[in-house]
ZAMARGU-4260 file (C-alpha; in steps of 0.2 Angstrom, whole numbers, plus 5000, padded with zeros to 4 digits):
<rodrens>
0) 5176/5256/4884 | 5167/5250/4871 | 5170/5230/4862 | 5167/5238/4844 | 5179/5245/4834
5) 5174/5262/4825 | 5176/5263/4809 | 5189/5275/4803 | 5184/5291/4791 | 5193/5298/4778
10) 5194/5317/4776 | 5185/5316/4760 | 5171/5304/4767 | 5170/5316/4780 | 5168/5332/4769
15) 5157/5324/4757 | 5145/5321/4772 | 5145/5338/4776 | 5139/5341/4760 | 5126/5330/4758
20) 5119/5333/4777 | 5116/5351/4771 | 5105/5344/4754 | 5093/5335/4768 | 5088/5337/4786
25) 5076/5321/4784 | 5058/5323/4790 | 5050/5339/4794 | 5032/5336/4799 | 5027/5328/4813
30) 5018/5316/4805 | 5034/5312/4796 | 5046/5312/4810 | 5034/5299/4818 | 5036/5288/4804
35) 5056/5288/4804 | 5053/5286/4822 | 5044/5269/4820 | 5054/5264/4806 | 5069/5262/4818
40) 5060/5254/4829 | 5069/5237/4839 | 5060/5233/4854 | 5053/5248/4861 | 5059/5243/4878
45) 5063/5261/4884 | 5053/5271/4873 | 5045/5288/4880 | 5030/5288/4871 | 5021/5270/4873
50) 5005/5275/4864 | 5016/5276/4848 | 5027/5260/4852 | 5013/5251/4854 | 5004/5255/4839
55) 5020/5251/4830 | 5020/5236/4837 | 5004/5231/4834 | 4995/5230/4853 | 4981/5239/4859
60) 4984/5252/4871 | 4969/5253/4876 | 4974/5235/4884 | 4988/5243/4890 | 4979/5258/4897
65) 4967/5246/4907 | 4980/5235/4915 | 4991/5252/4921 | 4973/5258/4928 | 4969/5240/4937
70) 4987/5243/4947 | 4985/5260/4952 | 4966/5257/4960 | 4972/5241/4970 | 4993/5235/4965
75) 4988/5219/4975 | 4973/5213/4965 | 4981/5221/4950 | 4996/5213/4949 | 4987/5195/4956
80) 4976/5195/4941 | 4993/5198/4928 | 5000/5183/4938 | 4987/5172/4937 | 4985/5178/4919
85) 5004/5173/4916 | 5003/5156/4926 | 4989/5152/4913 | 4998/5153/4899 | 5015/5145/4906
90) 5002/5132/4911 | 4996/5130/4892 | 5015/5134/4885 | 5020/5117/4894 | 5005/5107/4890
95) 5007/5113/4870 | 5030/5106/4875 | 5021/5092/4880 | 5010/5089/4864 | 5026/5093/4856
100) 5038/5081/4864 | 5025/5066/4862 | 5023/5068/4843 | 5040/5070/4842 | 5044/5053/4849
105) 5028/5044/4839 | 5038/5050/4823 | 5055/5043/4830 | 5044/5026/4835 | 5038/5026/4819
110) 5053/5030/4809 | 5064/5019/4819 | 5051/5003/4821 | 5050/5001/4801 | 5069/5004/4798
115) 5072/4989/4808 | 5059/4980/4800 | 5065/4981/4784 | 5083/4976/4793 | 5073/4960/4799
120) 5061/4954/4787 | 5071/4950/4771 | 5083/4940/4783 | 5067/4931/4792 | 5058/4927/4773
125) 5077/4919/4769 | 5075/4908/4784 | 5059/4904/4783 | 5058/4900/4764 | 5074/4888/4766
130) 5067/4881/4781 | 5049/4878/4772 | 5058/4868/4758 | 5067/4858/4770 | 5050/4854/4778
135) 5043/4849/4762 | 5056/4836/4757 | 5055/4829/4774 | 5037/4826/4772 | 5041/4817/4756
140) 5052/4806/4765 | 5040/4802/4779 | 5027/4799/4768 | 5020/4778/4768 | 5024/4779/4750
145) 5039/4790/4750 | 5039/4784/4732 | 5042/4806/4724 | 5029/4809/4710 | 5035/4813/4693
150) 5041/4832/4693 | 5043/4832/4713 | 5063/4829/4713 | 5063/4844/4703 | 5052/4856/4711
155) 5062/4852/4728 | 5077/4859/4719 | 5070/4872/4712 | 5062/4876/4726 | 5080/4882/4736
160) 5080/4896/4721 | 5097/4898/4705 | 5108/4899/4724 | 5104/4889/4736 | 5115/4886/4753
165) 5130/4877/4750 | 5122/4864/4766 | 5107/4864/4755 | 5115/4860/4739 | 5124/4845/4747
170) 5106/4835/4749 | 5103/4835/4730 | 5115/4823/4723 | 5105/4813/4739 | 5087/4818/4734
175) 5092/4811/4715 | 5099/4796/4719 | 5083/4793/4729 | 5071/4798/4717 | 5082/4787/4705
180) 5083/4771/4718 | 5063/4774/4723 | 5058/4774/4702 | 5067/4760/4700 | 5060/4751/4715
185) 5041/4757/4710 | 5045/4749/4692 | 5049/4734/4699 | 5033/4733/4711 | 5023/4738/4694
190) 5032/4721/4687 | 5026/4711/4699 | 5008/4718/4702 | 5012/4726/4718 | 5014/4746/4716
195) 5022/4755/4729 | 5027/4743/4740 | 5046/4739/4746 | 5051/4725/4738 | 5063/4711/4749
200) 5073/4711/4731 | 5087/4724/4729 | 5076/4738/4721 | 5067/4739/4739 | 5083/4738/4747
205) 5091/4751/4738 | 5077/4763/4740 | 5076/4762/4759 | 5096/4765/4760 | 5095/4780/4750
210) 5078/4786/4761 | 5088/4783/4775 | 5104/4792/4770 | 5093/4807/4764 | 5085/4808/4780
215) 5101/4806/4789 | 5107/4821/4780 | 5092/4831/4780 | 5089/4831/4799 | 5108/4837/4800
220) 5103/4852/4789 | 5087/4857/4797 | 5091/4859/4812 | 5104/4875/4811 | 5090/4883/4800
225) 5079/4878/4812 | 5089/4887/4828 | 5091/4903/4817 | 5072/4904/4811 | 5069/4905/4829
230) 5083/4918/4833 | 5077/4928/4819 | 5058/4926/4824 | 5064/4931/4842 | 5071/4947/4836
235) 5057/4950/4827 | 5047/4950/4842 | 5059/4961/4850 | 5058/4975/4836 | 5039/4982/4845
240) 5045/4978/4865 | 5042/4990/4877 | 5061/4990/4879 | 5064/4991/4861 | 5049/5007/4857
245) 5057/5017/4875 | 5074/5016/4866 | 5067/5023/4852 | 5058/5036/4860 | 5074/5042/4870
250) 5076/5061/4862 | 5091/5061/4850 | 5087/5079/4836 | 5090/5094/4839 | 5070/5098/4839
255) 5068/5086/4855 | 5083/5093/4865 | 5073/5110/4862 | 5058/5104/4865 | 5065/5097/4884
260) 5074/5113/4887 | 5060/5123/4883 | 5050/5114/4895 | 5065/5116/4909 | 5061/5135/4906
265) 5043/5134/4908 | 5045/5124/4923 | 5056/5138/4929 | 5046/5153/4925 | 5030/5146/4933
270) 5038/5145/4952 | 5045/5159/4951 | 5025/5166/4945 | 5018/5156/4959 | 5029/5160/4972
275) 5026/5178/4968 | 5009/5174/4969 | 5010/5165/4986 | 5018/5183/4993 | 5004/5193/4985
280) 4991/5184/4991 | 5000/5183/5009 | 5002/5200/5008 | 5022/5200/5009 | 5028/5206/4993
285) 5041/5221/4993 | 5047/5233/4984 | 5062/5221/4981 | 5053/5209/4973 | 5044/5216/4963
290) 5061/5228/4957 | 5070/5207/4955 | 5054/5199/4946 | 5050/5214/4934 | 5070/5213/4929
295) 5070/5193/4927 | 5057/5194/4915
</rodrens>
């Protein structure tokens, strides 16, 4: 019973094809007949005339012709030579997988090493940039003359960017008040012929509170920015661990999964060859087998 329908013919398709099959009974020649022959060809698999298929197919059969004699003189060398001729080339079939599979997974390093990367970079240079002007103001502070220079008050702001961190924005009214308190202080020193140094007086006194109450602050703010710098740096380092890259390399497209199952198959193929090759060489190979190993492949 066959699974396909057949089409249905009308009686008037069917008497026009009467007709028509008596205008043309296609290739007369032999020549011609070969041709129509070949141009239906699929696989050949059952032809009756090899010499032709082959040609068709574009093989030699003179290749075909020598292997055919090399099994009728001796079918044990013959047919041990085609096996070790097909273990070859499953041999180099699994090496070429292998070449396959490993630039497969350099590209899926690759691609998925920069993507996070980039994920990880602008976040680290945010840190990093905030933490570097918090550095920088401390430094001021710790300075023996932590008197600011005109224009430093202002590149310390402007430093944190048009939107700094609302935690960040909390030490300016601070950093003014001491830039204000340590100006007044240094013009007061100048007075007396003693530049830079904290007078007993309040302009000293005032000075010192706001250094302190800037310092106060300032060592509250650094130290979140501090801890996250160093979890971001941390997963950083993490992006190109062994751990990291061997996730990455775990097959995930289509092309790898091929790649894997066409190595399965090769891996298959070649103990069946070898084991075939083993009863050959042992002597021990039936007609049975070779009936089951002709029709697996």
């Amino acid at each position: 019973m066959s699974l396909t329908p057949k089409r249905r013919t009308t009686g008037k398709k069917l008497a026009a094809n009467r007709v028509n099959g008596r205008k043309s009974r296609g290739a007369a020649t032999p020549a011609g007949k070969a041709r129509a022959a070949r141009a239906n060809l699929r696989h050949g698999f059952y032809s009756e005339a090899p010499q032709e298929v082959l040609v068709a197919l574009g093989e030699d059969p003179a290749d075909y012709r020598r292997m055919m004699a090399s099994l009728e003189n001796n079918l044990a060398e013959g047919l041990e030579s085609q096996l070790v001729r097909r273990i070859g080339r499953v041999l180099w079939r699994m090496q070429r997988a292998e070449r396959m599979q490993d630039g497969l997974a350099v590209k899926r390093v690759q691609r998925g090493l920069q993507m996070e990367e980039r994920l990880a970079a602008p976040r680290m240079l945010h840190i990093n940039g905030i933490y570097e002007g918090l550095c920088a103001l401390g430094r001021m502070l710790n300075r023996e003359d932590s008197t600011p220079a005109p224009g430093e008050i202002d590149a310390l702001v402007n430093h944190f960017g048009a939107t700094p961190p609302d935690d960040v924005r909390r030490l300016f009214p601070l950093l003014r008040s001491f830039g204000e308190a340590a100006s007044k202080a240094s013009g007061l020193a100048n007075d007396n012929g003693d530049a830079g140094a904290i007078l007993p007086g309040t302009g000293g006194q005032e000075r010192e509170a706001a250094r302190q109450k800037l310092d106060a602050a300032l060592d509250e703010v650094m130290f979140p920015y501090r801890r996250a710098l160093d979890a971001v740096m941390e997963e950083c380092e993490k992006v190109r661990s062994p751990e990291n890259i061997a996730a990455l390399m775990a097959p995930r497209d289509e092309n790898a999964l091929l790649m894997q199952r066409m190595e399965d198959s090769n891996l298959r193929q070649l103990w069946r060859l070898t084991n075939m090759l083993a009863k050959v060489r042992n002597g021990a190979l039936t007609q049975k087998d070779v009936k089951n190993e002709d029709c697996s492949q």
